[in-house]
C-alpha positions as CSV (number, residue, x, y, z in Angstrom):
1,X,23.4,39.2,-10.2
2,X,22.4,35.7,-11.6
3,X,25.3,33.5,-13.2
4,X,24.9,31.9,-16.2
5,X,25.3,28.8,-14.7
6,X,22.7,29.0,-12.2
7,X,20.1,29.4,-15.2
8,X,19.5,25.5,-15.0
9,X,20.3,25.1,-11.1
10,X,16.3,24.1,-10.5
11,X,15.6,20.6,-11.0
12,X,11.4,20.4,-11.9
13,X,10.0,18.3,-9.5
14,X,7.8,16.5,-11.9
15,X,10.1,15.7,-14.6
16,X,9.5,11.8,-13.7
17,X,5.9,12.8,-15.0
18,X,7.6,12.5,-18.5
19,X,9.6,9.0,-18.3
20,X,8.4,5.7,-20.2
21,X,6.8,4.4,-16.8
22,X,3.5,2.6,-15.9
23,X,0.7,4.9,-14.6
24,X,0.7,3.1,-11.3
25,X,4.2,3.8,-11.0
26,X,3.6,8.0,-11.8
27,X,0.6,7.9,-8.7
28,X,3.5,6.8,-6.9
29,X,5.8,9.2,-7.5
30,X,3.5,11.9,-6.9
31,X,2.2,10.8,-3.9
32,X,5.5,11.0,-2.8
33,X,5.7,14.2,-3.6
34,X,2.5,15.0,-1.7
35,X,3.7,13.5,1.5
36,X,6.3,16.2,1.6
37,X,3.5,18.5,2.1
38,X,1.1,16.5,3.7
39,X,2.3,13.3,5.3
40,X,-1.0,12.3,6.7
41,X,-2.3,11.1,3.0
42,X,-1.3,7.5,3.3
43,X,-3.4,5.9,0.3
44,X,-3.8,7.2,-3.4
45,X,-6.1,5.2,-5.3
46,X,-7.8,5.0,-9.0
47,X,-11.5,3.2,-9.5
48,X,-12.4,2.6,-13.3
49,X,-15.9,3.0,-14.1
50,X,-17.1,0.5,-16.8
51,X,-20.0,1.6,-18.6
52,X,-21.2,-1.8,-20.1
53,X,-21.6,-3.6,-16.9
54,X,-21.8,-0.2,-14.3
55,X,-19.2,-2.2,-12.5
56,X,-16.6,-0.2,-10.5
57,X,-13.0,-1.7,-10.7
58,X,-9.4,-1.1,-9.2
59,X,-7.1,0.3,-11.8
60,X,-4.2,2.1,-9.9
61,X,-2.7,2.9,-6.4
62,X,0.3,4.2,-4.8
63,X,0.1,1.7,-1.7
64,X,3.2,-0.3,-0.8
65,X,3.4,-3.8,0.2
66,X,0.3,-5.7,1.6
67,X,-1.3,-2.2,3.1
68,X,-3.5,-1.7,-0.1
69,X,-7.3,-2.5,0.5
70,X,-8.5,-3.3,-2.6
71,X,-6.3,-5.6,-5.2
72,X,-8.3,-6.9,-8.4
73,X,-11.5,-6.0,-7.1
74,X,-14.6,-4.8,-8.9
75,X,-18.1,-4.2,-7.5
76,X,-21.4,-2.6,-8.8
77,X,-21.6,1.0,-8.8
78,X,-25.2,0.5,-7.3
79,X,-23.6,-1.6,-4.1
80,X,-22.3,1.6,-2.7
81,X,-24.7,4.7,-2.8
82,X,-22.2,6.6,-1.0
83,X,-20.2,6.9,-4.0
84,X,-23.3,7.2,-6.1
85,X,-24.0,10.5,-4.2
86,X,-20.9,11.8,-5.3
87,X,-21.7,11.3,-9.3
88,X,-25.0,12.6,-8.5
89,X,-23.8,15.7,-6.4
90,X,-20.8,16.4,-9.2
91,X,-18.8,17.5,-6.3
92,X,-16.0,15.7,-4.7
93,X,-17.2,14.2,-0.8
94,X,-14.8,15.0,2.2
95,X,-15.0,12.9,5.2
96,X,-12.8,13.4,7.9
97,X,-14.1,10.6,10.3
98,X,-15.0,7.2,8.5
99,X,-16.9,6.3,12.0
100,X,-19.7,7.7,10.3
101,X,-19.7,4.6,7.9
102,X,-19.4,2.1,10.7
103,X,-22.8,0.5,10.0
104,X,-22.0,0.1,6.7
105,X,-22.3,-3.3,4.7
106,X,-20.8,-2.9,1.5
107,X,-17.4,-4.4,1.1
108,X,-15.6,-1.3,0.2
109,X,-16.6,0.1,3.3
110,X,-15.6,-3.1,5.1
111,X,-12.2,-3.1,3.7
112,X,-11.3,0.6,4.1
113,X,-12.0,0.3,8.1
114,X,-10.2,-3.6,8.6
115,X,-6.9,-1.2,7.0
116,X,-7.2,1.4,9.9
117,X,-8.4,4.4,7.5
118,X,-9.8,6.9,9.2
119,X,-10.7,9.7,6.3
120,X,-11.3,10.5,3.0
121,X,-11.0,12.4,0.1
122,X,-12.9,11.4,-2.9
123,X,-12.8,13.2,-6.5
124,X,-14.8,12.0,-9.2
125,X,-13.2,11.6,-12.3
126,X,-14.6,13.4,-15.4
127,X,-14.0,13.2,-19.4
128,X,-16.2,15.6,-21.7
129,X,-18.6,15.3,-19.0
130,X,-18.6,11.9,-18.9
131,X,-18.1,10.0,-15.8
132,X,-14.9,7.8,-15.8
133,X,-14.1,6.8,-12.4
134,X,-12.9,8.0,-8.9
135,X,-9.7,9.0,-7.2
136,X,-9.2,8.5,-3.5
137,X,-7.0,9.9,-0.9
138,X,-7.0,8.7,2.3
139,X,-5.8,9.2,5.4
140,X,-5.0,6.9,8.7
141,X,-5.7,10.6,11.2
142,X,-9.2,11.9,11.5
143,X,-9.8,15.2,10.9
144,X,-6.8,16.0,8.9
145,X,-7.8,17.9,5.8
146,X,-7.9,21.4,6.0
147,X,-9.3,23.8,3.9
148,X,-5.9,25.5,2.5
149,X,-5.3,21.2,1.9
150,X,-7.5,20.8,0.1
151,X,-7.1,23.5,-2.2
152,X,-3.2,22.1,-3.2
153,X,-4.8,18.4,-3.1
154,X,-7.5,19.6,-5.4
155,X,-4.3,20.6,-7.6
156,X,-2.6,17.4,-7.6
157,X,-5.9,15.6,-7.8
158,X,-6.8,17.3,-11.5
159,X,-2.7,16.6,-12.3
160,X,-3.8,12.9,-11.6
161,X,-6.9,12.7,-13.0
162,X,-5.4,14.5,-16.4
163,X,-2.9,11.6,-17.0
164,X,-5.6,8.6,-16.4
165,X,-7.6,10.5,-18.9
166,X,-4.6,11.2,-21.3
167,X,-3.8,7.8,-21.0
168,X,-7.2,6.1,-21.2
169,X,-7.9,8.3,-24.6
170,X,-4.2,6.9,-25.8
171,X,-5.4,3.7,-25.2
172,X,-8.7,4.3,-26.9
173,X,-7.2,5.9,-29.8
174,X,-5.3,2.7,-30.7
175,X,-8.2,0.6,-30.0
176,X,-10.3,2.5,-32.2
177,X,-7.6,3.1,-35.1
178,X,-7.0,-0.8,-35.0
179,X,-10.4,-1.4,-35.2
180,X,-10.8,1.3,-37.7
181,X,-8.4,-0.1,-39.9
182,X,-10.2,-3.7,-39.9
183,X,-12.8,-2.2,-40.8
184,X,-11.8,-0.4,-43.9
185,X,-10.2,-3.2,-45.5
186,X,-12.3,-6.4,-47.0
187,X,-12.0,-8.0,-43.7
188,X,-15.1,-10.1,-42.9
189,X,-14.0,-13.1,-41.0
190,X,-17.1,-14.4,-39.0
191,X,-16.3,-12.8,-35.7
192,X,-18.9,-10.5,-34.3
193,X,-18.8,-8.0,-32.0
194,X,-20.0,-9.2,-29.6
195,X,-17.8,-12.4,-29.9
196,X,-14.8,-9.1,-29.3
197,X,-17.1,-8.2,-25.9
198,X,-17.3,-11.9,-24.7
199,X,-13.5,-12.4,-25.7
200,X,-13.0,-9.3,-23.7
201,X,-14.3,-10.3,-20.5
202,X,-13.1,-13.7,-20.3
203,X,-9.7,-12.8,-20.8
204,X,-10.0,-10.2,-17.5
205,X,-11.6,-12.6,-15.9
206,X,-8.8,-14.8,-16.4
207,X,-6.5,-12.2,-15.8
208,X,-8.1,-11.3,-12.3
209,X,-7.7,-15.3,-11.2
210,X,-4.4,-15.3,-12.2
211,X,-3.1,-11.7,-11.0
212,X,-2.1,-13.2,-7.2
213,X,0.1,-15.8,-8.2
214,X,1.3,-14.6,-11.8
215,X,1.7,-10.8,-9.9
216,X,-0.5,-9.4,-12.7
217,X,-1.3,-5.7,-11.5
218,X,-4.9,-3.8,-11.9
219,X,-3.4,-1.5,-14.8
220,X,-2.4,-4.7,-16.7
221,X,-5.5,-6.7,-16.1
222,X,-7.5,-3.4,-17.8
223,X,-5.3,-3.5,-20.9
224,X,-5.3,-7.1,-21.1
225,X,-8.9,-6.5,-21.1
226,X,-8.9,-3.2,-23.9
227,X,-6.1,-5.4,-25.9
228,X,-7.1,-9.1,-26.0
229,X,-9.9,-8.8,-28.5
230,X,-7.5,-7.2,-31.2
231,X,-5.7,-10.9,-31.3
232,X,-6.8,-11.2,-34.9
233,X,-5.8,-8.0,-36.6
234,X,-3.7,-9.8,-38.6
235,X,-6.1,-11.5,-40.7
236,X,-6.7,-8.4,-42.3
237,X,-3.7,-9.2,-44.4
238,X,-4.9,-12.8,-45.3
239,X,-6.8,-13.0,-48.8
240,X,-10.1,-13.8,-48.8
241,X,-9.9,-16.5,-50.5
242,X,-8.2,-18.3,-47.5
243,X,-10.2,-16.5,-44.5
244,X,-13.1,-17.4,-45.6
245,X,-12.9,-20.3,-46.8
246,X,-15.5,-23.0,-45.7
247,X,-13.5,-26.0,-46.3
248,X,-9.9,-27.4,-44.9
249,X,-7.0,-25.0,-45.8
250,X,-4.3,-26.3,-47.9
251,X,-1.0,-26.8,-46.4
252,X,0.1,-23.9,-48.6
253,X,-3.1,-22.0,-47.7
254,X,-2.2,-22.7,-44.0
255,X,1.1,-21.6,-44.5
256,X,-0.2,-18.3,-45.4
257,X,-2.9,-18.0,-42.5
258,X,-0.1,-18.8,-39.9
259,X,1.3,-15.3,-41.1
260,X,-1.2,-13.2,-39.6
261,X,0.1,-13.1,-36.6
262,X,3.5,-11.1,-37.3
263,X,0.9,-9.0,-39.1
264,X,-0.8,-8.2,-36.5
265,X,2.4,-7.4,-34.7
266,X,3.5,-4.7,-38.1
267,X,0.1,-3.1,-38.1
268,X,-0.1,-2.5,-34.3
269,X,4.0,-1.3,-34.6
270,X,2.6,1.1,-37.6
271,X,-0.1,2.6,-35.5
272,X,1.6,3.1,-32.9
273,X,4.5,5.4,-34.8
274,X,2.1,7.0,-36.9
275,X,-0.2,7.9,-33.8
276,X,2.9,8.5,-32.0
277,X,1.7,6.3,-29.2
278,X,4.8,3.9,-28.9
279,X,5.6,5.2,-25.2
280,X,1.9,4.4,-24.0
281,X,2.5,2.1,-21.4
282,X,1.8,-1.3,-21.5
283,X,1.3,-1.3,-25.0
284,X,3.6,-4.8,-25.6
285,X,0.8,-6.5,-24.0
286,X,-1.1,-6.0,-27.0
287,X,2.2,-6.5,-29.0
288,X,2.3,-9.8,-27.3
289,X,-1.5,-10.9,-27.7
290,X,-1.3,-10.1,-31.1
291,X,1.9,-12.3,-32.1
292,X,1.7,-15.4,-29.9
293,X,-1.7,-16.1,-29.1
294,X,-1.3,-18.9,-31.4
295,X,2.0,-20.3,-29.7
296,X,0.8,-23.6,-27.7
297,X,2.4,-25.0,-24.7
298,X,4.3,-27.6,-26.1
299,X,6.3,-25.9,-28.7
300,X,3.6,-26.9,-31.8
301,X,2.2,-23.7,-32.6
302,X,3.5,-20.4,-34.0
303,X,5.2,-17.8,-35.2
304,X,8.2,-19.2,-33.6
305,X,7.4,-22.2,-31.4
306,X,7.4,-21.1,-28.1
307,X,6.8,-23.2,-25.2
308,X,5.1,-22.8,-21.5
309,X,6.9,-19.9,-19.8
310,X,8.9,-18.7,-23.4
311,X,4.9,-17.8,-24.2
312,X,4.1,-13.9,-22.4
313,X,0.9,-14.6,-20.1
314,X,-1.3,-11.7,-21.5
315,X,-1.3,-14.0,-25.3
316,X,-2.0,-17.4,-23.0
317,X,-4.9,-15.9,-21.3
318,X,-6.0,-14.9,-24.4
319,X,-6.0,-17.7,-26.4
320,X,-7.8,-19.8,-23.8
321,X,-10.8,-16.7,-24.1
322,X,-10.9,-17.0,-28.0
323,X,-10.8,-20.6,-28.1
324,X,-13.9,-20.9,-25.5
325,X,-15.5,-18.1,-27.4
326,X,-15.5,-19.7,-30.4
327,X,-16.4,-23.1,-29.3
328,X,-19.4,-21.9,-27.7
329,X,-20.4,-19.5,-30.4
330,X,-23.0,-20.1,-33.8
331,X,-20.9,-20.3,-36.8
332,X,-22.7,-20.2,-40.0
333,X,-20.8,-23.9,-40.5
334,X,-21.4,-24.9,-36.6
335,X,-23.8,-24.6,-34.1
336,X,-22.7,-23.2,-30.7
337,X,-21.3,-26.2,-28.2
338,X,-22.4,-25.9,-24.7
339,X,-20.6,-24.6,-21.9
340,X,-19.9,-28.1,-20.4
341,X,-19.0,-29.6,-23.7
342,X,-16.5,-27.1,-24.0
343,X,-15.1,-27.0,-20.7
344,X,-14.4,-30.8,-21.2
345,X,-12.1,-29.9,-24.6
346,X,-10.6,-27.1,-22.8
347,X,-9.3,-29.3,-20.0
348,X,-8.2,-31.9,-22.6
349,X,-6.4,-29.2,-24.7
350,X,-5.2,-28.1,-21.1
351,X,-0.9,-28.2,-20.7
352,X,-0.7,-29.4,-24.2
353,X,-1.9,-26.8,-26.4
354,X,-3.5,-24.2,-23.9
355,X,-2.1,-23.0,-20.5
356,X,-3.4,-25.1,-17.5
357,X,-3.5,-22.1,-15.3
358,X,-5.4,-20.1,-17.5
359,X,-8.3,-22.9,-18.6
360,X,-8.9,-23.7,-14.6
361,X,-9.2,-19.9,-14.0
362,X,-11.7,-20.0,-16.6
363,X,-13.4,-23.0,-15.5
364,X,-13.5,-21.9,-11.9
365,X,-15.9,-19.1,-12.8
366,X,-19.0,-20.7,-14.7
367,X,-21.7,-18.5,-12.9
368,X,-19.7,-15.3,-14.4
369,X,-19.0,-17.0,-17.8
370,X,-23.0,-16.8,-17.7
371,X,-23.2,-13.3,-16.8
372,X,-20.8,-12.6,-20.2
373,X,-22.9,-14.8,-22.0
374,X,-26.4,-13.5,-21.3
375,X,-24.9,-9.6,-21.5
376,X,-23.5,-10.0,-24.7
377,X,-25.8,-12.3,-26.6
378,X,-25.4,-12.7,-30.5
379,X,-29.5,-12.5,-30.4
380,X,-29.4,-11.6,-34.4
381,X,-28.0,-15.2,-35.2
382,X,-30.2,-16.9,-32.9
């Protein structure tokens, strides 16, 4: 007969699924939980699709130490039609012997044989039918997944691929109620949205230069990416009298704009309890972006006057990617600066104002601060 104190003997085996804990950090949980079962799966992996620019990106992966293939890396879906064939066939692809790839050129293919990987296992990721991304299992041993395998992998593949999408939709929620909310109000500073896209894209592109030596992972460049063009939310709460204003501020006047940031910082906090999204992970990255992107390097800007290190690097790397943005965008009281022109002010604001680190990861990318510009063109004010 069972004792009442055996009735909570079982520990679930998943409960970690339910901690405060970054995504990457779950995929590596579980997969330890899968090499109980199957110890020849030595590589779980996540691949973001992004719609815009049909570019394929790291987001996630359970690898340890230097083993992992693929670290801030993004390449056009187009590059690999083997991965095409999967979307195309709406089936997950099995390979059990990579050799068959050997003649390949495409650097994902390069990369996955340099590490010794000798199969694979590749689910494409779906949300309401719409194509989001891939998860990857792979293997060192050829020939190693079975059919009764594959039908527990397929099990912990759809476990995985449910908490990238439940987290992805969180994130998109709180974009979209942050957004929302600027939009309801009287706000009509003289950002577009593309200016949002471009700001976007430069800050993960600073984000990916920076990620080696600043240990920045895949999961936080993506929400630095989703976050970093909600900076300004703030300025909702700024009359409009002041915001759009076409002359100097006041000192008084500036004394109320310099608010915005800490209201930016209650809105977001507001959301997030009445959306019930304050365990989403990394969500004091847009916290961060939204209070101190206006803290300078040395000590002179605000809310509080941080300096250098004091400032969090997600609300450096954004300033630097609203303060190009700007520069180089029409204004109905400026026309746009060139690229050069702007690079030049960037360096001389460079260690004083803005972060050094972030303005030379900027800089070191002109060809791809082209590619933003030309995708994202304000055409309508041209």
């Amino acid at each position: 007969m069972q004792q009442k104190e055996d009735l909570f003997a079982h520990q679930d085996t998943l409960a970690r699924l339910h901690e405060d804990i970054p995504l990457s950090d779950k995929l590596s949980f579980i997969h330890q939980i899968i090499l109980q079962d199957f110890p020849f799966i030595s590589r779980v992996a996540i691949a973001l699709f992004d719609e815009q620019t049909e570019m394929l990106k790291t987001y996630a992966h359970s690898t340890e130490g230097d083993e992992h293939p693929f670290v801030t890396y993004e390449a056009p879906l187009d590059a690999a039609p083997s991965l095409r064939e999967i979307i195309q066939h709406r089936r997950p692809r099995l390979v059990q012997d990579l050799n068959i790839f050997t003649k390949g050129k495409h650097e994902h293919t390069k990369r996955i044989a340099a590490k010794g990987y000798k199969a694979s296992y590749t689910m494409p990721l779906y949300q309401s039918a719409a194509f989001v991304g891939f998860l990857f299992f792979n293997s060192l041993e050829e020939h190693p997944f079975t059919p009764k395998a594959l039908r527990q992998i397929d099990i912990y593949g759809h476990l995985i691929a449910l908490m990238v999408i439940n987290e992805l939709a969180a994130i998109r929620t709180l974009v979209s109620a942050v957004q929302a909310t600027r939009s309801m109000t009287h706000y009509r500073d003289i950002e577009t949205g593309l200016h949002i896209e471009r700001t976007a894209h430069y800050a993960r592109l600073i984000a990916r230069e920076l990620a080696v030596d600043y240990k920045i992972s895949d999961e936080q460049i993506e929400h630095i990416f989703l976050f970093s063009p909600l900076h300004d939310i703030g300025k909702i709460g700024i009359p409009d009298s002041i915001l759009r204003k076409p002359g100097k501020l006041s000192d008084e006047e500036f004394s109320i704009m310099k608010t915005h940031p800490g209201k930016g910082r209650e809105i977001i906090d507001s959301i997030l309890e009445d959306f019930s999204l304050y365990a989403l992970g990394h969500v004091n990255i847009m916290r961060n972006i939204a209070e101190y992107h206006h803290e300078a390097i040395d000590g002179s800007g605000y809310p509080k006057g941080l300096k250098g290190d004091e400032i969090p690097i997600e609300a450096r790397i954004s300033a630097v990617a609203d303060v190009f943005d700007a520069l180089t965008s029409r204004r109905a009281y400026k026309v746009p600066w060139s690229n050069e022109k702007a690079f030049a002010l960037l360096q001389q604001l460079s260690n004083s104002k803005l972060d050094r680190d972030c303005v030379k990861a900027l800089l070191n990318n002109p060809d791809k601060i082209l590619e933003i510009q030309q995708r994202f063109r304000d055409d309508e004010l041209v």
